[in-house]
N, CA, C and O of each residue as an XYZ file, in Angstrom:
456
protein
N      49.125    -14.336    -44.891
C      48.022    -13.670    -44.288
C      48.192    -13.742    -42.772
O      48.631    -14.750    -42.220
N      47.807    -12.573    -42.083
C      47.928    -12.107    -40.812
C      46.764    -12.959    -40.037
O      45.689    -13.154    -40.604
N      46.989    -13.409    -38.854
C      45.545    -14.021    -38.301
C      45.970    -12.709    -37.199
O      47.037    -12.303    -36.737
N      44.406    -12.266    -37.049
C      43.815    -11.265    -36.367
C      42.702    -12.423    -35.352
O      41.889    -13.302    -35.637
N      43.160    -11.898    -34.251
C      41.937    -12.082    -33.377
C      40.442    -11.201    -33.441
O      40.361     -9.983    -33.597
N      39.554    -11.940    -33.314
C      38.229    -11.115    -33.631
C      37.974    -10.549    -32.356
O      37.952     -9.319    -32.340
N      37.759    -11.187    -31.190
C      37.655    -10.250    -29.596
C      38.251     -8.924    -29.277
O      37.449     -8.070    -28.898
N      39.391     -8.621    -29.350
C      39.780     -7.086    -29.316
C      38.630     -6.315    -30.368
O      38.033     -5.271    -30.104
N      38.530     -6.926    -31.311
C      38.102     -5.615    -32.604
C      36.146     -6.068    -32.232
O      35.343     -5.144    -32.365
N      35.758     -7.088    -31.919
C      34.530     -7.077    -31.688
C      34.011     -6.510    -30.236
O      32.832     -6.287    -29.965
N      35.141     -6.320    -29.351
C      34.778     -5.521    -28.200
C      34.742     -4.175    -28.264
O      33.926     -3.549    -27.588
N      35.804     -3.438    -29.254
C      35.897     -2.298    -29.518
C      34.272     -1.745    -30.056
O      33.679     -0.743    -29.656
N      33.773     -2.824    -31.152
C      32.702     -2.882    -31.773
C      31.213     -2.693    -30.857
O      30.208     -1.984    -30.890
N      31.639     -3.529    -30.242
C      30.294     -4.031    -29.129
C      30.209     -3.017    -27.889
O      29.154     -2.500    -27.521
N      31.346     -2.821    -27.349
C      31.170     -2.078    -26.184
C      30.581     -0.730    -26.073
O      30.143     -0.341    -24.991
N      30.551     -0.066    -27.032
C      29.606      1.285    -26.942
C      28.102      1.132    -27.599
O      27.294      2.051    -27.468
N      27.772     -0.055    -28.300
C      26.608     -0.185    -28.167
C      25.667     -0.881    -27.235
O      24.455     -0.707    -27.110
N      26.901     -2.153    -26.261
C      26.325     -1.944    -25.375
C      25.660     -1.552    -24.524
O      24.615     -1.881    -23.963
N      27.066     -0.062    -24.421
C      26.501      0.993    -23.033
C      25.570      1.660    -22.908
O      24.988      1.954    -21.864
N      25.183      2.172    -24.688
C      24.107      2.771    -25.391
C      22.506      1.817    -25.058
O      21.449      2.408    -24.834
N      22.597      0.673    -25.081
C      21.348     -0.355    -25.012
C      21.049      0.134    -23.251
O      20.063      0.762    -22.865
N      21.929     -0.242    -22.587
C      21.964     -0.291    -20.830
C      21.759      1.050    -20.555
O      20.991      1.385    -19.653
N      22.542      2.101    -21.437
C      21.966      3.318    -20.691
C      20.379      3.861    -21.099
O      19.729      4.714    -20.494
N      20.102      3.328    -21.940
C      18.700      3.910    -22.952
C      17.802      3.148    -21.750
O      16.944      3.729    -21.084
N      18.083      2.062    -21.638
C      17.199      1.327    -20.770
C      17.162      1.692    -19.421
O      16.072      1.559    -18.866
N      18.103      2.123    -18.763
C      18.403      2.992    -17.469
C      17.207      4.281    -17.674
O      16.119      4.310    -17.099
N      17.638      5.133    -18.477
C      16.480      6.465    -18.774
C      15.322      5.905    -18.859
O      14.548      6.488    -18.100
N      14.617      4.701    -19.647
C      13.533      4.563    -20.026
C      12.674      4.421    -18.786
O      11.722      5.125    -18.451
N      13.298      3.168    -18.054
C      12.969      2.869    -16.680
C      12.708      4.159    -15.640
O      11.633      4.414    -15.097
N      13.803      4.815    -15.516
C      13.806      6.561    -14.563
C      12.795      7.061    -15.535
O      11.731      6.583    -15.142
N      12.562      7.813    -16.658
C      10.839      8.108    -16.914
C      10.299      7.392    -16.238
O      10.068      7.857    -15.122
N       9.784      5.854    -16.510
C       8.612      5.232    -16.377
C       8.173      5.842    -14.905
O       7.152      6.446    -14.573
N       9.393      5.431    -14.120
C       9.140      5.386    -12.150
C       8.659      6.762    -12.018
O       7.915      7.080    -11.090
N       9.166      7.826    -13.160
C       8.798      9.616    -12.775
C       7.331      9.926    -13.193
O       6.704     10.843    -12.662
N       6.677      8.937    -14.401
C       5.726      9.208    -15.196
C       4.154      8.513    -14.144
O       3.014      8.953    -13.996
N       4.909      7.204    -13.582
C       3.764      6.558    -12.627
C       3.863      7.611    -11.470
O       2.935      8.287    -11.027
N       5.027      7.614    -11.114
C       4.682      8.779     -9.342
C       4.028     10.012     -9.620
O       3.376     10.616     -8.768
N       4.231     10.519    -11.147
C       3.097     11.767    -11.431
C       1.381     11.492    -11.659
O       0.449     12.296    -11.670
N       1.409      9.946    -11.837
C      -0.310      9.905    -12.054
C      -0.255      9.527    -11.071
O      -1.099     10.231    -10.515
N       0.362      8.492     -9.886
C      -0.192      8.457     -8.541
C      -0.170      9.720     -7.881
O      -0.911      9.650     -6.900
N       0.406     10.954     -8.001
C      -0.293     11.978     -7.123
C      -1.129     12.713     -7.802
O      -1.685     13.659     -7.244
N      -1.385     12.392     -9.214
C      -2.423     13.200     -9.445
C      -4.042     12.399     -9.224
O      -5.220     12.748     -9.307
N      -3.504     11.509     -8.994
C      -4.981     10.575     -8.925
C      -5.201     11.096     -7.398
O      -6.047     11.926     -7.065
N      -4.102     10.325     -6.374
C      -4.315     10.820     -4.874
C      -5.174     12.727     -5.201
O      -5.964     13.039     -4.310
N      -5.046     13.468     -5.997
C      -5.222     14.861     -6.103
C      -7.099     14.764     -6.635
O      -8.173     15.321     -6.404
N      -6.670     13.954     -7.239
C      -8.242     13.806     -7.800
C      -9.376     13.235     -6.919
O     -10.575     13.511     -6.858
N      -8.407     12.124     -6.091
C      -9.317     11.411     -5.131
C     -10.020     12.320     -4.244
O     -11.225     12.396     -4.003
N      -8.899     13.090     -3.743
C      -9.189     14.056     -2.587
C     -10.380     15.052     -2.856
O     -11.044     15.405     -1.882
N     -10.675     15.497     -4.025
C     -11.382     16.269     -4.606
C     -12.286     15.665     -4.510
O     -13.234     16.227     -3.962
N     -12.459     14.387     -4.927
C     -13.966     13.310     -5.125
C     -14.807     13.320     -4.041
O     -16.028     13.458     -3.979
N     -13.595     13.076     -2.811
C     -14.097     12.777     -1.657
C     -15.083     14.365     -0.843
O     -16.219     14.418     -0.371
N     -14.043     15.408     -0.990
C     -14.490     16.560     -0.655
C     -15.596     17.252     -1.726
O     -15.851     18.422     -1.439
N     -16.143     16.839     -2.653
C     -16.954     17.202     -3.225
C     -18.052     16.357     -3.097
O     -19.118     16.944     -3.284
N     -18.136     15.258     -2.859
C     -19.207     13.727     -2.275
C     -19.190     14.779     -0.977
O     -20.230     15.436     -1.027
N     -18.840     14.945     -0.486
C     -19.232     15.696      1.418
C     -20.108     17.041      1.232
O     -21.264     17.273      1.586
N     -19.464     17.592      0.772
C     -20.023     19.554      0.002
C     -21.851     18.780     -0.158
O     -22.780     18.830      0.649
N     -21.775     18.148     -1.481
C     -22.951     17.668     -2.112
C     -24.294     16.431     -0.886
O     -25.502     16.318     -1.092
N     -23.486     15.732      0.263
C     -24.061     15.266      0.941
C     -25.132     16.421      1.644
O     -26.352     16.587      1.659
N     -23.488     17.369      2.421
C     -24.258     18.317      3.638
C     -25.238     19.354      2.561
O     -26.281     19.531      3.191
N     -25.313     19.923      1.539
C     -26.206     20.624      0.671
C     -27.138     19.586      0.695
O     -28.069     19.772      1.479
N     -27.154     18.536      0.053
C     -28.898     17.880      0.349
C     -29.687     17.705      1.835
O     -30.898     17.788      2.043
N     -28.746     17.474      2.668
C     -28.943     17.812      4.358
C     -29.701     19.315      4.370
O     -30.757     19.568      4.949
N     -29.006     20.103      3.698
C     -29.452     21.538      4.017
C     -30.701     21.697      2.990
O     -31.341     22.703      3.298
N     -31.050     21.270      2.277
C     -31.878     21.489      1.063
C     -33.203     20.625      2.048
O     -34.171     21.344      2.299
N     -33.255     19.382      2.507
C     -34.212     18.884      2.923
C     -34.463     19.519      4.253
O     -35.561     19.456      4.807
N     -33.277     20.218      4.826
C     -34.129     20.506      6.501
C     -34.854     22.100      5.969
O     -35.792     22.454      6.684
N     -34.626     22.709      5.225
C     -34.991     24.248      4.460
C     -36.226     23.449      3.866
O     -37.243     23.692      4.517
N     -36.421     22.607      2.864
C     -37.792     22.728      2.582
C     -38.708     22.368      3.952
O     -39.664     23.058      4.307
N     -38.332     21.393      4.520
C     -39.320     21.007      5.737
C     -39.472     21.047      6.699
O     -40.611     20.984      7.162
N     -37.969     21.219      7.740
C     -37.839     21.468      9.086
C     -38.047     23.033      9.125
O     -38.694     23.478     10.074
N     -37.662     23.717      8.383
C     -37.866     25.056      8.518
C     -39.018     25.464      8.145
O     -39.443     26.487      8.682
N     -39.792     24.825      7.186
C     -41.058     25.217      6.615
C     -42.309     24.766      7.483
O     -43.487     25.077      7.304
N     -41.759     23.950      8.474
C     -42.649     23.512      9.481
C     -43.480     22.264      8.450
O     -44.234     21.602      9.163
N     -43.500     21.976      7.514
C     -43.836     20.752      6.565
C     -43.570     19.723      7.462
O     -42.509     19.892      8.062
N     -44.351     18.431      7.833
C     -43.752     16.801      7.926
C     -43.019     16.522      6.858
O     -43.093     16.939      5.702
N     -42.150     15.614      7.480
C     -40.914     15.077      5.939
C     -41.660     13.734      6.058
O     -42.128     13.065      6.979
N     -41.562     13.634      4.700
C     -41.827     11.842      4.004
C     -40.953     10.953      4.920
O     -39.882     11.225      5.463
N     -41.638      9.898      4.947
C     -40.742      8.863      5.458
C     -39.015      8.293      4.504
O     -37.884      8.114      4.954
N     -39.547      8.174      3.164
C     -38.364      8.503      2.002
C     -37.347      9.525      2.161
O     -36.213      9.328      1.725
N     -37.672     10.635      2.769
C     -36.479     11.590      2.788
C     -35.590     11.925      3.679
O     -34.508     12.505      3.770
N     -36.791     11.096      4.644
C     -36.097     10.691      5.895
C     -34.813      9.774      5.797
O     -33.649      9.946      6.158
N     -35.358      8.916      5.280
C     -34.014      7.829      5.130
C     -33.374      8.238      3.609
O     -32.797      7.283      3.091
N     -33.371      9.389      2.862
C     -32.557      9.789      1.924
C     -31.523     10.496      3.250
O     -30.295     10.412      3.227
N     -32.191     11.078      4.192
C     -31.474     12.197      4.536
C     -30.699     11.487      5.429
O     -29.610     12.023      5.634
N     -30.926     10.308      6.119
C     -29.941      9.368      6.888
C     -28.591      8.724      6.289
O     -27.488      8.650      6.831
N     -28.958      8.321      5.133
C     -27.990      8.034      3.706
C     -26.853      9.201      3.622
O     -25.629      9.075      3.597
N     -27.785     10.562      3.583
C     -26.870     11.315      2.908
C     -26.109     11.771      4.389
O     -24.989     12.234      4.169
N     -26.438     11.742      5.690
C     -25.713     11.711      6.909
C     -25.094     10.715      6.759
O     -25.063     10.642      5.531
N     -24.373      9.569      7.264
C     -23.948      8.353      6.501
C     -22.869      9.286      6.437
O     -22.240      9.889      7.306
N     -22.779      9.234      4.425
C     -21.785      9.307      3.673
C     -20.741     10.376      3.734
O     -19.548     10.417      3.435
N     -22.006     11.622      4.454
C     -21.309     12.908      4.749
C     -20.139     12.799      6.429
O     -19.070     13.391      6.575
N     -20.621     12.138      7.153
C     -19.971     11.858      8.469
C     -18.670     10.465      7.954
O     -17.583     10.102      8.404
N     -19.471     10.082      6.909
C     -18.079      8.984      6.798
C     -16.877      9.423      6.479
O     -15.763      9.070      6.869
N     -17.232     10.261      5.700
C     -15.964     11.247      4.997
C     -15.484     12.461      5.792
O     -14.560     13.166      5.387
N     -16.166     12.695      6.987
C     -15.312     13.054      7.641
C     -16.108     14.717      8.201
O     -15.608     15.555      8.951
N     -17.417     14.748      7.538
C     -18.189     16.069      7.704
C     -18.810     15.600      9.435
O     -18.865     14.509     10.002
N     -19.165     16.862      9.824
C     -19.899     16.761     11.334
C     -20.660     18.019     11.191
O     -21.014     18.586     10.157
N     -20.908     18.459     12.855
C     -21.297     19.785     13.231
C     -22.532     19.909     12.720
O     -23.469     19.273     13.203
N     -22.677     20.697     11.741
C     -23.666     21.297     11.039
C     -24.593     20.389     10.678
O     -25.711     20.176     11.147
N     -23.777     19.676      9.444
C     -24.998     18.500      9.196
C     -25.295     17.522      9.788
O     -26.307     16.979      9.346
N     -24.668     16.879     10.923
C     -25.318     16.018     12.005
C     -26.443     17.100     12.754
O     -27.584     16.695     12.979
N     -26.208     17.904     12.964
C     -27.185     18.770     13.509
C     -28.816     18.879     12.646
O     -29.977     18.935     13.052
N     -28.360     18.874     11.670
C     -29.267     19.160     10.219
C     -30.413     17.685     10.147
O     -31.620     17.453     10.224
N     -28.866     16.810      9.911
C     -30.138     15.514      9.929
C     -31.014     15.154     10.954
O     -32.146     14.721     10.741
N     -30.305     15.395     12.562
C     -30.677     15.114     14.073
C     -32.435     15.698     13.713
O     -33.420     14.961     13.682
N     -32.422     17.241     13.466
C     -33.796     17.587     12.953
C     -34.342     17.205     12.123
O     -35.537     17.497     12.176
N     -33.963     16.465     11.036
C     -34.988     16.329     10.104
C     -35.303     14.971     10.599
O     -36.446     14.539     10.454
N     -34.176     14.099     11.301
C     -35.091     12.546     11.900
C     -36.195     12.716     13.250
O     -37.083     11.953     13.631
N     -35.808     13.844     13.706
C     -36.531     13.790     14.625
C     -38.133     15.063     14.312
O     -38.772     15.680     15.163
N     -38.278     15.046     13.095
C     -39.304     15.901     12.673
C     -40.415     14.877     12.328
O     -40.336     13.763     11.811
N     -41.614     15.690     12.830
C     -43.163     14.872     12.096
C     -42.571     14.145     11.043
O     -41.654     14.583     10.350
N     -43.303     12.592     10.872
C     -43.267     12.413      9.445
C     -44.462     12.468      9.089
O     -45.390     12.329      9.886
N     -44.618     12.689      7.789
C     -45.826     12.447      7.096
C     -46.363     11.226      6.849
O     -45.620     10.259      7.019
N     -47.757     10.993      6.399
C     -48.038      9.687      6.525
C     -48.415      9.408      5.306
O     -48.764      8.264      5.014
């Protein structure tokens, strides 16, 4: 009987399933890194939206409270007063001006009611 070394014939054996394990794992990894950088910009996409729709919805209640009362010549509540300071706030934090600083400037500086 022939003695055969097992290393030549178990490398022959081993080495393409190796490459097969290392490369599967190479791809799996390249998805993963492609699959996270697509929900981090879709989140960044979503954020942006959040933020610009929180502003839209601030300066509209700005405009909704100076239309019922600054324009209607009405005193504003003391409450809507400081709703409408809130909703200046959040709207200038994010980056709104002009209009609705203008908006709230009148409605803080309007009669309040008592």
């Amino acid at each position: 009987m022939v003695e055969t070394e097992w290393w030549p014939v178990a490398s022959l054996v081993l080495a393409p399933i190796v490459s097969a394990v290392v490369g599967a794992a190479a791809a799996s990894r390249q998805a993963r890194k492609e699959r996270e950088k697509r929900d981090d910009e879709r989140f960044e996409r979503e954020h942006e939206l959040l933020l610009e729709g929180m502003k839209i919805l601030m300066r509209s209640e700005l405009i909704r409270i100076h239309a019922d009362y600054v324009q209607a010549g009405k005193p504003v509540p003391i409450d809507l007063k400081e709703q409408a300071e809130q909703s200046h706030d959040v709207y200038a934090g994010l980056g709104g001006n002009g209009t609705g600083t203008h908006l709230w400037q009148e409605i803080r500086d309007a009669k309040a009611s008592e």
